[in-house]
N, C-alpha and C positions, 0 to 999 in steps of 0.2 A: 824544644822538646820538653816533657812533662819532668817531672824531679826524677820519681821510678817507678818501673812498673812494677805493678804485685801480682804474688799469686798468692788468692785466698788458698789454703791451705785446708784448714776448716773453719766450720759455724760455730762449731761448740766453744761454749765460753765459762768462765768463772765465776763472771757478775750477773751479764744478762738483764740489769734493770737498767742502762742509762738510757736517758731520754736524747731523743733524735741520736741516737747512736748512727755511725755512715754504716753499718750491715745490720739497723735493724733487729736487735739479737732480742729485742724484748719483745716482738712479734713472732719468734720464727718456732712453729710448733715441733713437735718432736721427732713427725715423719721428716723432715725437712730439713733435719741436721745431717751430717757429713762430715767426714773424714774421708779429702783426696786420696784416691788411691796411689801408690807410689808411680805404676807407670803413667797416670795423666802429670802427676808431676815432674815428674822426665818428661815429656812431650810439650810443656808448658816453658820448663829450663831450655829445650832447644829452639821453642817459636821467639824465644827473647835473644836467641844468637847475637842478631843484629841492631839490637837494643845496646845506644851509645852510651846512656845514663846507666846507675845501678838498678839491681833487679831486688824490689822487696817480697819477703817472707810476710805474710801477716794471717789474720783470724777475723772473726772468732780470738780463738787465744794459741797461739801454733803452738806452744808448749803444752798444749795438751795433746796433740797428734801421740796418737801412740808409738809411732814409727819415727817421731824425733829425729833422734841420733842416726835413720839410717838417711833419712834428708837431708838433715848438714853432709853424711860422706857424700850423696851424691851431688851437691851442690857446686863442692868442693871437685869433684869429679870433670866437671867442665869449665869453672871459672875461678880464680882466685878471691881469696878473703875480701879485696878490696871491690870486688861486683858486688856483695851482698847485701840487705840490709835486715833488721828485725826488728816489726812491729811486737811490742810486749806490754802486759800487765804484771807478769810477774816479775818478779827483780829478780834480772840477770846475775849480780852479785852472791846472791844466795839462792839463786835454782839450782834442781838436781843437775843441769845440763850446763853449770856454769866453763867446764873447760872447754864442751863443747861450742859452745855459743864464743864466747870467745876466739877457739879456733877456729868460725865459719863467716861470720861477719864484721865486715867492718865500719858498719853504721847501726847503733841502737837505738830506737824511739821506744823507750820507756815509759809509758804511762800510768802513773801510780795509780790513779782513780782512788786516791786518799780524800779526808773529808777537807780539808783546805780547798779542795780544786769544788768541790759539790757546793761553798759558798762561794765561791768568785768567777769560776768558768761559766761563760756562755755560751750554747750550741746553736746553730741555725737549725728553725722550726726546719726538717728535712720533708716529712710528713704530710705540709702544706702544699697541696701540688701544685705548681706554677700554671696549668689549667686555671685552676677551680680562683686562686686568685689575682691573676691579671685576665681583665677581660679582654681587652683589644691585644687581638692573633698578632699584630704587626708588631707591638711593646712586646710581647711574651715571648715571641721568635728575638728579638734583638737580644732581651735580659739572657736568651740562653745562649747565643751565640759568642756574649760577652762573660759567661760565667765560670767566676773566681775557680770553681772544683774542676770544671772540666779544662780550663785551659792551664792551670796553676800545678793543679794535685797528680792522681795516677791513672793508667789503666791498669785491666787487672785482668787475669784468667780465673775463672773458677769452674765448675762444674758444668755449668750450662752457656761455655765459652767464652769468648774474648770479648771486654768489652772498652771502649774507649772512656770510660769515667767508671771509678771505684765505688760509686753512690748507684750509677744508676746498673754496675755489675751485683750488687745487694738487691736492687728493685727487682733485677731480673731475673734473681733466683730466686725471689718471695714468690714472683708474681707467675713462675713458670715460661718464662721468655727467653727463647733460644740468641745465643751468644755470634758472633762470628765464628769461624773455623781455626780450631788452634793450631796455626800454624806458622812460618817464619815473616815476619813483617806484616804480624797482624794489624799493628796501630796505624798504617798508613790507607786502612778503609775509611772509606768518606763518614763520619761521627752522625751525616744527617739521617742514616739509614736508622740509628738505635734514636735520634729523637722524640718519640713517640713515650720513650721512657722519660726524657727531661720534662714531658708535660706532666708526670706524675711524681715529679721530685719538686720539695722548694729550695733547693739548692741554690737558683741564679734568682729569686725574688728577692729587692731589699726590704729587709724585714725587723724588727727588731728579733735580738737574738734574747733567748735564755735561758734564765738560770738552771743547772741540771739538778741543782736541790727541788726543783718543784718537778715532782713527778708525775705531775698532772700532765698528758705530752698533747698539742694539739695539734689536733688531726681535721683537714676538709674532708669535703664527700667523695670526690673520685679514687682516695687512697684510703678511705673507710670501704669504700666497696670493694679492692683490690683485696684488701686483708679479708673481708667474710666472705666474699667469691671463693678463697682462695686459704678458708679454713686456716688462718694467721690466729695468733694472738690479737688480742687487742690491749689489756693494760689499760689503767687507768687513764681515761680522757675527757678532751673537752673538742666538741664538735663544731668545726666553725666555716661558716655558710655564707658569709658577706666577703666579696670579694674586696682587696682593697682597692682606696680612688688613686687616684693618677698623682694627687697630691701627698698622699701616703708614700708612695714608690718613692718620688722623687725626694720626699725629705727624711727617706732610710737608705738613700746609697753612698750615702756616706760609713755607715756600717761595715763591717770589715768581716765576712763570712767564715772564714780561714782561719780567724785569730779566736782558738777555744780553750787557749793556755792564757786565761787573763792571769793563773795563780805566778806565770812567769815573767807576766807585760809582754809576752809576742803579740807584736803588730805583722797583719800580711799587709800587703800592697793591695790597691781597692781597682778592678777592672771594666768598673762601668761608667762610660763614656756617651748618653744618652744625648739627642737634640731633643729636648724636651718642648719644644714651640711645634713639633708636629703632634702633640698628643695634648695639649693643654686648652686647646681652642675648640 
């Protein structure tokens, strides 16, 4: 099973510039923001019942939800401290909601997004859709079926329902794409139903990753259409149109997609296992 699931909570953020951000938040225009309403989040806290692992809280930035403090009681309401977790950019130590945060979770991912991480971290180009660069359908179906987010990270509930990867539950609320039905044991639908979304992420592409200091974010064509289709931001880019060779893939998987805390030397484990003699000839 997946580490936890999340419930976005909201969009709205603090920073809203980092490049290849996993929801997107430098694309997402103003009609498009959100604040869950309290009863989808109770109906979100009950579809995870059955949910072995812990269940995360995350954003956007949840401590900007207006309704905060009434979401820790109701969390609290069905499961103890130690189911929870909270994705943060603000420091829990000194938030207005620090007793409460405390009292509701018992796991914090902290992300300072200080300038240390803005020279050393690097993001996977998320942007680059696994379409536009792998050509051959048979490598592209394998890279996603092998990939690090989807089978390593979370699913998530957010507004426009349940979805089995955290990346491609962000694509689906840019792009307007209906979720599963939030309901109990939603993670156990077949993931191939939402793949049409992994062909618009470069999530499972080996890639070189980088740096989030350069703001320049790069973008292919099928997720450049997706955003002006679909009245997005765009932010400063760079348009890129040549798919990679075969010899590219194979000498970037060794890349590590997962690990974007270089400021701390986390290393993830690397899930791609390719017979490279079917595609090289």
């Amino acid at each position: 099973m997946k580490w936890f699931s999340q419930i976005d909570i909201t969009n709205y953020c603090h920073i809203n510039n980092c490049v290849y951000c996993s929801r997107f938040e430098r694309h997402i225009p103003e009609n498009k923001r959100y604040y869950m309403p309290i009863e989808q989040i109770e109906q979100a806290i009950k579809a995870c019942a059955s949910w072995l692992n812990p269940v995360g809280i995350i954003g956007g930035e949840p401590q900007l939800h207006p309704n905060f403090t009434e979401i820790c009681k109701l969390l609290l309401k069905y499961n103890p401290r130690s189911k929870y977790g909270l994705w943060t950019s603000i420091n829990p130590k000194t938030s207005k909601y620090k007793n409460c945060i405390e009292d509701t979770f018992g796991f914090i991912a902290f992300n300072e997004h200080n300038n240390n991480q803005l020279e050393t971290c690097k993001h996977q180009p998320l942007t680059l859709s696994s379409i536009d660069m792998i050509e051959n359908n048979e490598l592209r179906k394998e890279f996603q079926e092998q990939c690090y987010f989807r089978l390593k990270w979370c699913g998530t509930i957010n507004p426009n329902g349940a979805f089995h990867c955290e990346i491609a539950g962000a694509i689906a609320y840019l792009f307007n794409i209906k979720g599963w039905d939030i309901k109990d044991r939603w993670w156990e639908n077949d993931w191939h139903t939402q793949q049409p979304i992994c062909d618009l992420c470069g999530g499972c592409v080996p890639q070189e990753r980088q740096l989030i200091c350069n703001k320049k974010q790069k973008i292919s064509l099928s997720f450049l259409e997706g955003l002006i289709g679909h009245d997005c931001e765009l932010g400063d880019y760079e348009l890129i149109q040549e798919p990679y060779t075969i010899e590219y893939l194979k000498s970037h998987c060794v890349e590590k997609p997962g690990a974007y805390r270089g400021d701390r030397g986390e290393v993830e484990e690397n899930t791609i296992n390719i017979n490279w003699n079917k595609y090289e000839n």
